[in-house]
N, C-alpha and C positions, 0 to 999 in steps of 0.2 A: 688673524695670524694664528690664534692660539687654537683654535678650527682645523687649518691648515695643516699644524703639526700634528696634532691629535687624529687627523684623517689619513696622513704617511705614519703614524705609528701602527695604526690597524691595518691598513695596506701590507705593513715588513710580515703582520701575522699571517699572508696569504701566501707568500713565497717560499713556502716549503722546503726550506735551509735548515731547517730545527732552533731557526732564531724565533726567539719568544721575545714580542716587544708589548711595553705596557703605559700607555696614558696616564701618567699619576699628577693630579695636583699636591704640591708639598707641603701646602696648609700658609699657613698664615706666617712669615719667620721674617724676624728683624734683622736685616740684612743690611750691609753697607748699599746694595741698591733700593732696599727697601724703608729704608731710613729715610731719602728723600723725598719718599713722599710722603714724612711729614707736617711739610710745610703747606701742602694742599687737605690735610683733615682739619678737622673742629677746634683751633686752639691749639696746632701740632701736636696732636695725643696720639702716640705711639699702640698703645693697651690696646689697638684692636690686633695686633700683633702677636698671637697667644701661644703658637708653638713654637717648639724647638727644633733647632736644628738635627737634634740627637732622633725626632722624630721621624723626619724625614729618612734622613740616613738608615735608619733600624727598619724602617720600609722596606726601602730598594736593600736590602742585606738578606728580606723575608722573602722578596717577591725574586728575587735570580738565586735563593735559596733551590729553587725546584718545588716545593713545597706547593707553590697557590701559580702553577703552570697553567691552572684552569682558568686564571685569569688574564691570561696572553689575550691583546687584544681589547681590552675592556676600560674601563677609564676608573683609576682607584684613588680616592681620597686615601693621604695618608692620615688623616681623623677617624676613619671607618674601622671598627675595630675588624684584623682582619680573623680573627676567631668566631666573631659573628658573622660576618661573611660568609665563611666557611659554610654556617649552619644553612644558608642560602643558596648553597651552591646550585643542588638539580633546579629548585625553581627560577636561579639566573641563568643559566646554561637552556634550560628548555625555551624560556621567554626572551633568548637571546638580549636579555638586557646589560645593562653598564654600556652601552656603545651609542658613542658620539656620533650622531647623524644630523647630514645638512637638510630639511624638508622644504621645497620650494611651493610653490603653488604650480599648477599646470594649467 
């Protein structure tokens, strides 16, 4: 499913609307849906849980900023710092990398 989404998010980058859409995983965040799973970790130990919300959020605030539009279509951890990113740009953009791709066998 999460495939699925992330394949219609780089799809919306090809329809030439001036919509900029971006695959971001939100990191790790202790969440009321994310709470319940911790009754399926080791002893229900939360701690693999490590960012914040405020991280996320400060993300999506940078990324529809206008700012890092170079990243429309790409798939962005919000753990990635995106200053070093940045520093990567021409060789993500040439090596068409960060993009979620299904490869089958033929």
């Amino acid at each position: 499913m999460r495939h699925s989404i992330r394949c219609l998010c780089f799809w919306l980058e090809y329809r030439g609307q001036g919509v900029k859409s971006f695959a971001v995983h939100p990191g790790a965040v202790l969440t009321d849906l994310s709470s319940g799973l911790a009754n399926w970790l080791p002893n229900g130990k939360t701690e693999v849980f490590t960012q914040s919300s405020e991280l996320s959020a400060w993300t999506y605030v940078r990324l529809t900023s206008g700012s890092e539009d170079w990243l429309s279509g790409r798939f962005v951890d919000v753990t990635a710092d995106l200053d070093e990113l940045a520093k990567l740009k021409t060789k993500i953009v040439e090596q068409d990398a960060l993009k979620n791709r299904l490869a089958l066998p033929v």
